[in-house]
C-alpha positions as CSV (number, residue, x, y, z in Angstrom):
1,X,-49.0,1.3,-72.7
2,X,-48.7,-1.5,-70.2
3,X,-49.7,-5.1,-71.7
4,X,-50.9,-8.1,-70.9
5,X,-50.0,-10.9,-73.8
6,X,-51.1,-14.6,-73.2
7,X,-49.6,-17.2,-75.7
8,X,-48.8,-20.7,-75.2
9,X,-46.6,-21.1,-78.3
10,X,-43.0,-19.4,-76.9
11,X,-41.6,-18.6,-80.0
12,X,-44.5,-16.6,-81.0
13,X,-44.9,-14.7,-77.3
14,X,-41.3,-14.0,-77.8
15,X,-41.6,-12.4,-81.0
16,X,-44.5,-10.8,-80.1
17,X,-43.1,-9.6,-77.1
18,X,-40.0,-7.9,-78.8
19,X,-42.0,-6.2,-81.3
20,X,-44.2,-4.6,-78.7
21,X,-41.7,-3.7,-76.4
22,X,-39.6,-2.2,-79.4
23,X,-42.5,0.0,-79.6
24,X,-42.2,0.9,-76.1
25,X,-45.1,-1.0,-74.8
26,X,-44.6,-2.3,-70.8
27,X,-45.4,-6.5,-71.4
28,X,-46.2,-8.8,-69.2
29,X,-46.4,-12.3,-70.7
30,X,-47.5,-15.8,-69.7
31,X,-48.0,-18.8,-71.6
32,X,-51.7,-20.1,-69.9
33,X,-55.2,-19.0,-69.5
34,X,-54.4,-19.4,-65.6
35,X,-51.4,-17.4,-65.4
36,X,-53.4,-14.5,-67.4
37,X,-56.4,-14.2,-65.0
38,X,-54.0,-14.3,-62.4
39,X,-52.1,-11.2,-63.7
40,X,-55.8,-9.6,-64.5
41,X,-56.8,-9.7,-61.3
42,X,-53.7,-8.2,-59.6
43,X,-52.8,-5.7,-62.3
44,X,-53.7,-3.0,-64.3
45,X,-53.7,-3.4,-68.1
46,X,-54.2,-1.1,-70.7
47,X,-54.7,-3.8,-73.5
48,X,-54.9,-7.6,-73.2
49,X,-53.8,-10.2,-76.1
50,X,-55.6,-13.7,-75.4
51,X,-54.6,-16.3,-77.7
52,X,-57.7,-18.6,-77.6
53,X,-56.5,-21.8,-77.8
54,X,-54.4,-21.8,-74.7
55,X,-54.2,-24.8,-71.6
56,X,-55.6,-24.5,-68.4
57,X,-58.0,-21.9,-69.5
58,X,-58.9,-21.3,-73.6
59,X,-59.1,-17.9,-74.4
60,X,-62.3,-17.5,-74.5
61,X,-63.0,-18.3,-70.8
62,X,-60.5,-15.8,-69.7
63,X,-62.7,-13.1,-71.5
64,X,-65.7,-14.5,-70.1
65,X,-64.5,-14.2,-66.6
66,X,-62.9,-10.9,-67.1
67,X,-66.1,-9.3,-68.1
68,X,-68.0,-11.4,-65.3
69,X,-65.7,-9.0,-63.0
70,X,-66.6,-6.2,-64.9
71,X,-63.2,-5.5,-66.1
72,X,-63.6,-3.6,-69.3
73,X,-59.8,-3.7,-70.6
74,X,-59.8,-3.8,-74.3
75,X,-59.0,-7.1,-75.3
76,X,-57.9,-8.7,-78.8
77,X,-58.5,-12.5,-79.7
78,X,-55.3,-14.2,-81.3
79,X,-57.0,-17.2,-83.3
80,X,-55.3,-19.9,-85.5
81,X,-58.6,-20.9,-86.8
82,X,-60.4,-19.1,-89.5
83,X,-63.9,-20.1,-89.2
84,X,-66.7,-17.0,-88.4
85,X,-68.2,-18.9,-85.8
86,X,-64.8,-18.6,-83.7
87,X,-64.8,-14.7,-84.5
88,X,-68.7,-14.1,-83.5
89,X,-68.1,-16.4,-80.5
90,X,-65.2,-14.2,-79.5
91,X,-66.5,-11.0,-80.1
92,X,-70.0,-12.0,-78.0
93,X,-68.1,-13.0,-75.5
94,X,-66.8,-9.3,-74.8
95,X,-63.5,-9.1,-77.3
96,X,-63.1,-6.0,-78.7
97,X,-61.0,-7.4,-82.0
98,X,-59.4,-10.0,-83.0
99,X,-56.6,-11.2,-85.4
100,X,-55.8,-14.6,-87.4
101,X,-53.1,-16.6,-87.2
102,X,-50.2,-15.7,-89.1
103,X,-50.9,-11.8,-89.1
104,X,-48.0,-9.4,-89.8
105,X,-46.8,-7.4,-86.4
106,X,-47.6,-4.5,-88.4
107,X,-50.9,-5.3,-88.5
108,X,-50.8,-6.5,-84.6
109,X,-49.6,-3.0,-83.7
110,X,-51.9,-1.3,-85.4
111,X,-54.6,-3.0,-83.7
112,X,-53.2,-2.7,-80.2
113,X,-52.3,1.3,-81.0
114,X,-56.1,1.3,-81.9
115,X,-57.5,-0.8,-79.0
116,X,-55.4,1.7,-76.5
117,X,-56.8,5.1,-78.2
118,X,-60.7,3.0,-77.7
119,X,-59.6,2.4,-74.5
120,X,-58.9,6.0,-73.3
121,X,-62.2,7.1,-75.5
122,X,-64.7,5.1,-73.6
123,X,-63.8,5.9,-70.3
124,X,-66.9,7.1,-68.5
125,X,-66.4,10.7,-66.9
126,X,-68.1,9.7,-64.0
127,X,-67.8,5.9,-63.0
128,X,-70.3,4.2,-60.2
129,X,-70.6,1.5,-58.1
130,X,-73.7,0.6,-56.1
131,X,-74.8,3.7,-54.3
132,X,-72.0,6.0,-55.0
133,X,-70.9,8.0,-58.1
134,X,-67.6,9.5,-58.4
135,X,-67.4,12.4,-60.7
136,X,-64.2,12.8,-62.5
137,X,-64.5,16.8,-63.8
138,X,-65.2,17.8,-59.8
139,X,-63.3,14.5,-58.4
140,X,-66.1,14.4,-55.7
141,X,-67.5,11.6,-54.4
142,X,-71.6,11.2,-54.3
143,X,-73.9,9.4,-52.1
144,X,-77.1,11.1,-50.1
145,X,-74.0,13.8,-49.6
146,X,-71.1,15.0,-51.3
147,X,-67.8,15.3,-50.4
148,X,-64.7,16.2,-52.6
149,X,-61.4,14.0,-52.8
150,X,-58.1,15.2,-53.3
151,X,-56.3,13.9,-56.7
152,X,-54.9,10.4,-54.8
153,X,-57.9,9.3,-53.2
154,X,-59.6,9.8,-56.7
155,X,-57.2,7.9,-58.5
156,X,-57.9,5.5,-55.6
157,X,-61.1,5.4,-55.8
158,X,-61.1,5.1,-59.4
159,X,-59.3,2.0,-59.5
160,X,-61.2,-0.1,-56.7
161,X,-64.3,1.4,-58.9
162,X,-62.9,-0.4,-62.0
163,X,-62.0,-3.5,-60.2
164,X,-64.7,-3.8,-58.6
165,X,-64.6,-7.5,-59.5
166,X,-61.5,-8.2,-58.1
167,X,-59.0,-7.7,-54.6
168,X,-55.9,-5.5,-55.5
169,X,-52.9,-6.4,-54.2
170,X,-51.3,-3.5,-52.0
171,X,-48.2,-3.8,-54.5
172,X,-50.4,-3.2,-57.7
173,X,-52.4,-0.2,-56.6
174,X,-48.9,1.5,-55.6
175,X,-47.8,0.8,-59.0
176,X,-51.0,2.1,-60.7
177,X,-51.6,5.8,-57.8
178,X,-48.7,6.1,-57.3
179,X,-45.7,5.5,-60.6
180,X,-43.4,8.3,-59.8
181,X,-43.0,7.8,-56.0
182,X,-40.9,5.0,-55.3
183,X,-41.0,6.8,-51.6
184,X,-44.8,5.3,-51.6
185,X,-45.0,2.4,-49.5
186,X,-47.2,0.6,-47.8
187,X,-48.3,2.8,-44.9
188,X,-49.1,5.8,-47.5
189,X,-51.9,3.1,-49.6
190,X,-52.9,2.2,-45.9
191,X,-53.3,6.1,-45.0
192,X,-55.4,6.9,-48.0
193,X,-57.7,3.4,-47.7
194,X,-59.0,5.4,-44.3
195,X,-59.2,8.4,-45.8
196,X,-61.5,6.9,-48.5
197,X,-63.3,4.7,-46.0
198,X,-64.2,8.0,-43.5
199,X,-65.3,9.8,-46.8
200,X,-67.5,6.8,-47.5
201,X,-69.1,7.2,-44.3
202,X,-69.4,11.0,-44.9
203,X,-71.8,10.3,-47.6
204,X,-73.6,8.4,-45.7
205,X,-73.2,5.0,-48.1
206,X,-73.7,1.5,-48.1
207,X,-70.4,1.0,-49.7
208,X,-67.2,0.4,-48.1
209,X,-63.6,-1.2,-48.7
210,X,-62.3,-4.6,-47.3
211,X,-58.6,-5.2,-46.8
212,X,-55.8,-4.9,-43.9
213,X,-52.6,-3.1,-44.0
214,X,-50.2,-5.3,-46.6
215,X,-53.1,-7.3,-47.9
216,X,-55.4,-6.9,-50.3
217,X,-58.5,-4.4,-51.2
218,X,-61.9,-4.5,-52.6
219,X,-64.8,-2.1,-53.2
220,X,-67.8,-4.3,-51.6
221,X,-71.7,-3.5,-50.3
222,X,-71.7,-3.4,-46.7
């Protein structure tokens, strides 16, 4: 799985880090709530490990403006204090779990294997956003019309659809449509944002995506 991990303390994101990646887990880490929104809003996680007491931005604010953006990651609270009102405060902020400092990694990995398998499990078949509905058994896209979209522009669509919230970087979306074709550049992403945008029009909806060649994308109401 690919990885976000945000801990201030570097001892303990290093150790954390090795253990997850020994597992063969993909991490990215950063030591601040700042750094961690920033990778959020660029990338594509599959889990996300907020320590809550972090600078800049506390834990807790992260998840608040993650689910603001209407990114549903799985996320798990790393929490030196003990107290229930720092668990129910987590949790009702959008956390999906969350452990107490110390834990044993065992117990970590556990919790990240099951946060990833929740992950995968509550992913909508078909996904919406404003007027349109993209159906993932038929992969077409739906409006006042219908029109079906080739595997790409699906995965494309898909992932503008579940960041709405955000702009994705040119680099990110190549890394998340396109993993095993490092001959995928630029001009390819650019080619299949028309192809999506003329298909949008096909169905006659409201919707459409913002960005330039080499910048960045979003999925906004016209």
């Amino acid at each position: 799985m690919k990885l976000l991990l945000a801990e201030d303390t570097k001892d303990l994101n290093n150790a954390i880090k090795t253990v997850l990646e020994m597992e063969e887990h993909h991490v990215d880490a950063v030591f601040d709530g700042e750094q961690a929104m920033e990778r959020i809003l660029s990338e594509g996680y599959d889990v996300i490990i907020l320590d809550i007491m972090m600078p800049k931005l506390n834990g807790i604010e992260v998840l608040t403006q993650l689910r603001d953006n209407s990114i549903r990651t799985p996320v798990l609270l790393l929490t030196a204090k003990a107290e229930v009102e720092d668990r129910v405060l987590g949790l009702d902020s959008g956390a999906d779990d969350y452990l107490t400092k110390p834990f044993a990694m065992k117990e970590l990995l556990a919790r990240v294997r099951a946060l990833g398998r929740r992950g995968d499990d509550r992913g909508p078949k078909n996904l919406s956003f404003e007027d349109i509905t993209l159906e993932a058994e038929s992969l077409e896209l739906r409006c006042e019309n219908t029109v079906r979209l080739s595997m790409k522009e699906y995965e494309l669509m898909e992932k503008l659809i579940l960041n709405s919230g955000s702009e994705l970087d040119a680099a990110s979306l190549l890394k998340q449509v396109w993993p095993e074709e490092p001959e995928a550049g630029e001009d390819t992403l650019w080619l299949y944002i028309s192809y999506l945008r003329n298909k949008l029009g096909s169905v006659a909806s409201k919707t459409t995506i913002t960005g330039q060649k080499g910048g960045t994308y979003r999925l906004v109401r016209s």
